[in-house]
C-alpha positions in Angstrom: 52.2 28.6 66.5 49.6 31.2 65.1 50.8 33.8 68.3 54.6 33.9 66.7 53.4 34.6 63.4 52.7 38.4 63.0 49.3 39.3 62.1 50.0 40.4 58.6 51.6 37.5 57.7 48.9 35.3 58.8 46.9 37.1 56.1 49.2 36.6 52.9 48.8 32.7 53.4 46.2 31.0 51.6 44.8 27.1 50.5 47.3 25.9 47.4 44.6 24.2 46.6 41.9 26.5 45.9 43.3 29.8 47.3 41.1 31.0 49.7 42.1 32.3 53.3 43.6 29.8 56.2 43.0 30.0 59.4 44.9 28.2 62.6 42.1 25.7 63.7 40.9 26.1 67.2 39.6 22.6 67.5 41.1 20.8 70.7 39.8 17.3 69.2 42.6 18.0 66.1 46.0 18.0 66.0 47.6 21.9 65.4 46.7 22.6 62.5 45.4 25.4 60.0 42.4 24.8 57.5 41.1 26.7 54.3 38.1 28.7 54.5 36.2 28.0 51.2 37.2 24.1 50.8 37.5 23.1 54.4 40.9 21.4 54.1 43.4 20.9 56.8 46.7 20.8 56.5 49.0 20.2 60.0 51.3 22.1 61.6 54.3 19.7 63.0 57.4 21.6 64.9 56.2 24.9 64.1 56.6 24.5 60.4 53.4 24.5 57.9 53.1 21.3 55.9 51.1 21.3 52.7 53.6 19.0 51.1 51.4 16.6 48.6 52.7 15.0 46.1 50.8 13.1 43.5 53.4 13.1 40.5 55.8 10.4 40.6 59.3 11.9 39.3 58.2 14.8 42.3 58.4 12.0 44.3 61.8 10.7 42.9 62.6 14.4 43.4 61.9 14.7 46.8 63.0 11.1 47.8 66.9 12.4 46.1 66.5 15.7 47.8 65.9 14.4 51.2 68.6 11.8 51.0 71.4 14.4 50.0 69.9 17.7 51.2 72.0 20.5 50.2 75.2 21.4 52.1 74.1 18.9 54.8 76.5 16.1 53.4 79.2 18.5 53.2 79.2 19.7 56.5 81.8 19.2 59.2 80.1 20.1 62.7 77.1 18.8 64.4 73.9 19.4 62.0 71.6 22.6 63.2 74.3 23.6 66.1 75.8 27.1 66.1 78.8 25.7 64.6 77.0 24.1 61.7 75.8 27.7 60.4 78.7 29.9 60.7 80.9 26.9 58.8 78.0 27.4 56.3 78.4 31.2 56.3 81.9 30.8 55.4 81.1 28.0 52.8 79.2 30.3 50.9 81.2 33.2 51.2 84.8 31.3 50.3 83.6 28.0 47.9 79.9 28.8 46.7 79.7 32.8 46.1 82.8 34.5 46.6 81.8 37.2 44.2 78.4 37.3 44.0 77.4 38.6 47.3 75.8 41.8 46.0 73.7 39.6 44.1 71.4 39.0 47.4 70.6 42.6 48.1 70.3 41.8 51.5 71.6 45.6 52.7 67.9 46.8 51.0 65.4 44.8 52.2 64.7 46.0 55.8 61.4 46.1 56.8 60.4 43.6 53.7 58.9 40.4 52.8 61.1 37.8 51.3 60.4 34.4 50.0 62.6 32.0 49.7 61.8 29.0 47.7 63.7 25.9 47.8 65.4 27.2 51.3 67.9 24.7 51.6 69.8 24.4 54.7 68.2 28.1 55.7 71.1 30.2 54.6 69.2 32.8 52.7 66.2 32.7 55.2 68.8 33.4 58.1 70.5 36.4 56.5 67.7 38.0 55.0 66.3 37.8 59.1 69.7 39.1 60.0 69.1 42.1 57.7 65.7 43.2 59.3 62.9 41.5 57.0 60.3 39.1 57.8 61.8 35.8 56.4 59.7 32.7 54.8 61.5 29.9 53.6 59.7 27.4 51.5 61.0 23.8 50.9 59.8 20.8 49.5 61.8 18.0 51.9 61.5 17.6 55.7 65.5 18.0 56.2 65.6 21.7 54.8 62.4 23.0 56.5 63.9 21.6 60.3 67.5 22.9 58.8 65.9 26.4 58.1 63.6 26.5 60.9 66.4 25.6 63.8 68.9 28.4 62.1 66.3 31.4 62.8 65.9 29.6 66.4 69.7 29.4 66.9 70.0 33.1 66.3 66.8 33.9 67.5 65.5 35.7 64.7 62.0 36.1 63.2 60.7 34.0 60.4 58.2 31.7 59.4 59.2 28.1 57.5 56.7 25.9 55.1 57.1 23.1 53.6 55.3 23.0 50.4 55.2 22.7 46.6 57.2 25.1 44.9 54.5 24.7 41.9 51.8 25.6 44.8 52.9 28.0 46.6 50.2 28.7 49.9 50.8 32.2 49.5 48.2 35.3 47.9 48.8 37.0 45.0 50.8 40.1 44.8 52.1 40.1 48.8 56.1 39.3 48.6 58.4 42.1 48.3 62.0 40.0 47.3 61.5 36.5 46.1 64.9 34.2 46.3 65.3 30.7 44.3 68.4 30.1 44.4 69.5 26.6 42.2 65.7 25.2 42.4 63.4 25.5 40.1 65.4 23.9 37.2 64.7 21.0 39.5 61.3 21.1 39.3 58.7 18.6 37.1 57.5 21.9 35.6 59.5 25.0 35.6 57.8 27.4 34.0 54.7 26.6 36.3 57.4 27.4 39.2 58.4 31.0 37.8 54.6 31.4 36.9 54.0 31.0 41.2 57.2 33.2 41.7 55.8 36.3 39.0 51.9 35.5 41.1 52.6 36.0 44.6 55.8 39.0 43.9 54.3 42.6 44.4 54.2 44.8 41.9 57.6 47.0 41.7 59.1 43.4 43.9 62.1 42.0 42.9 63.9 38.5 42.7 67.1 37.2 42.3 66.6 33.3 40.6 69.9 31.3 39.8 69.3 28.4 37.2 71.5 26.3 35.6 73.2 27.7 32.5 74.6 26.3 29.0 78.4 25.6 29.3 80.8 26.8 27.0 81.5 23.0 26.4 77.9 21.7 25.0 79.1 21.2 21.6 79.6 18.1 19.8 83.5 18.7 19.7 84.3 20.1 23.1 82.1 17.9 24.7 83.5 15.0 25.2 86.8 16.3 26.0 85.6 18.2 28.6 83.9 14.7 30.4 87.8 12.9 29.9 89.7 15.8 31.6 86.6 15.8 34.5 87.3 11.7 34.9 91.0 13.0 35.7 90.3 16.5 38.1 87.0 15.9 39.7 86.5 15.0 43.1 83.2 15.2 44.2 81.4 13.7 47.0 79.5 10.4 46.8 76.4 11.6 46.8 77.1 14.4 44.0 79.2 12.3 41.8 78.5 11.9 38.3 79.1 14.4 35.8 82.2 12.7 34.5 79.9 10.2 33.4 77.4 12.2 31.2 76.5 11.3 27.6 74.8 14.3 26.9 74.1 18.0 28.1 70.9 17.1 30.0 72.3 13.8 31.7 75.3 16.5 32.3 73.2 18.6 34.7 71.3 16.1 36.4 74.0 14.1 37.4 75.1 17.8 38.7 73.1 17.2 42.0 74.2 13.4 42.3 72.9 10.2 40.1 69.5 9.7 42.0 68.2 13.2 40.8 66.2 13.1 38.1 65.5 16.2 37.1 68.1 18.6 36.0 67.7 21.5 33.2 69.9 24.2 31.7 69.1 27.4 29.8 70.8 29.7 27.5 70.4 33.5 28.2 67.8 33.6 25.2 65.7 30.5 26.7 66.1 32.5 30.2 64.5 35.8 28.7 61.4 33.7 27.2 61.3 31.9 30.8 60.9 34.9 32.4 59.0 37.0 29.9 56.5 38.4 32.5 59.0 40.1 34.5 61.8 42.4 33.2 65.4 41.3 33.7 67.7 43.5 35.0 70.9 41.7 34.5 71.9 37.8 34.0 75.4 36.9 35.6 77.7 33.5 36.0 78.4 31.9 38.9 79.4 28.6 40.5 82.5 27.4 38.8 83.4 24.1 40.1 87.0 24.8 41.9 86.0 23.1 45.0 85.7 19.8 43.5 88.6 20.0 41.3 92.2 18.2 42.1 94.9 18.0 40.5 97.5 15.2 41.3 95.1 14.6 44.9 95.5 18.4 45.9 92.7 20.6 46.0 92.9 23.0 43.1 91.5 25.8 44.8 94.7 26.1 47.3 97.2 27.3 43.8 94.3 28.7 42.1 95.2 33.2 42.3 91.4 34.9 43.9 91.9 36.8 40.1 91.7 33.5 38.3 88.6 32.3 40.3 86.8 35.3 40.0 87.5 35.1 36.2 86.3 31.6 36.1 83.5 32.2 37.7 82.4 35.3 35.7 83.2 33.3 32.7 82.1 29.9 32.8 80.1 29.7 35.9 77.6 26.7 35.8 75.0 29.3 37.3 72.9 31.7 35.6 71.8 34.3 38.3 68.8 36.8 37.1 67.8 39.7 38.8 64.1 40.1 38.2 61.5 43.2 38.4 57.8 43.1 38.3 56.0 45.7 36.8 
């Protein structure tokens, strides 16, 4: 393991539990493995991917037990998980249902030669492009599904790029080391956000940059639009088993974690004033929308996105996307 990781990325990893340096054990007697320097911990290495996964909070647990049963885009996919197939149908899921106009957002053009996080990986989309685009790629995730998910797309296309599977609240990384940082849709998931942007503001450079989507406050969550908006989504929404629920909300918080399916129990939402408290270490560049819903829309059992003009979409989404994408800069 420790020969395909470049030398310099050995060096930004460190203990999340203490912080000091980690080294890959040389110890025949023990399973791979790399161990901290100052407290002598051991944490394994299993199919090439780090694992300092420990979880000791019990709605983390609930988190990660949701997560792993409905990992994201898995349970919408069509071809055989981790083949060649599987990521270019996910390539073109992102680029025709989940950001059609948001592209730019990622940056990926300007990071060659760069070191990019992403945290809450996924199914390895972001890790794989960001590869594609000449940087050294680390993808972060808390379940076992997205770290093999992430890890077999940089094998499929051969590219270079390191996957962990860790806290997002402890991320085994040094301070000051990551050049673009990516969450994208994670962190409002989290037992404690802020402590997740804290982690992503620690281990950014200074003059790095990050592009974190979070859920954002609907143009519905008022006391009179609310409830008509959960009738008419009882009449168009079609969503898959395991991400059904909105329709069934009571309130704006039940509205977003039902978002991700009914065994997820975390779910938050901000407003663009709650956002620029969130992230008052860094300095925003710019807040936009995303993720308008069309995909799971029908109307009379047809798929609302096959009527629906690109113009329309696009103004939907700009509009009242359920995504609040922020474009970060550290000092």
């Amino acid at each position: 393991m420790k020969n395909n990781i470049p030398v310099y990325i050995q060096q930004i990893l460190a203990c999340p539990t203490c912080g000091g340096d980690l080294l890959f054990s040389d110890n025949q007697s023990i399973n791979q493995s790399i161990y901290c320097t100052i407290c002598n911990k051991y944490y394994p290495i299993i199919d090439d991917i780090l694992r300092f996964v420990e979880v000791d909070d019990q709605l983390l647990l609930q988190a990660k037990i949701h997560w792993e049963d409905s990992p994201n885009y898995q349970y919408e996919a069509k071809s055989s998980l981790y083949s060649m197939d599987y990521y270019e149908e996910q390539d073109k899921w992102r680029k025709e249902e989940i950001d059609p106009y948001i592209m730019n957002e990622y940056q990926f053009e300007s990071i060659k030669g760069k070191i990019i996080l992403d945290v809450g990986c996924g199914s390895g989309w972001v890790v794989k492009k960001a590869s594609m685009n000449g940087a050294y790629a680390i993808g972060v995730d808390f379940t076992e599904k997205a770290c093999i998910s992430t890890k077999r797309a940089l094998e499929t296309y051969g590219l270079e790029g390191l996957v962990i599977q860790a806290d997002a609240q402890k991320l085994p990384i040094k301070s000051n080391m990551i050049d673009r940082f990516f969450s994208i849709g994670v962190l409002h998931h989290l037992p404690n956000t802020e402590l997740g942007v804290s982690e992503a503001f620690r281990v950014m450079k200074n003059g790095g940059t990050g592009l974190i989507s979070l859920y954002g406050k609907l143009f519905f969550f008022n006391p009179i639009l609310f409830p008509i908006a959960i009738s008419l989504l009882k009449m168009f929404i079609n969503a898959p088993t395991v991400r059904n629920g909105i329709q069934y909300a009571k309130n704006y918080d039940e509205f977003y974690r039902l978002m991700d399916g009914p065994t997820n129990p975390i779910g938050r939402w901000y407003t663009n004033h709650s956002l620029k408290q969130l992230f008052y270490k860094f300095r925003i560049v710019s807040i936009t929308k995303s993720h308008f819903p069309l995909r799971y829309l029908k109307l009379l059992g047809v798929p609302m996105k096959r009527f629906i003009p690109n113009g329309i979409h696009r103004l939907l989404e700009n509009n009242f996307g359920m995504m609040r994408n922020v474009q970060l800069y550290k000092e």
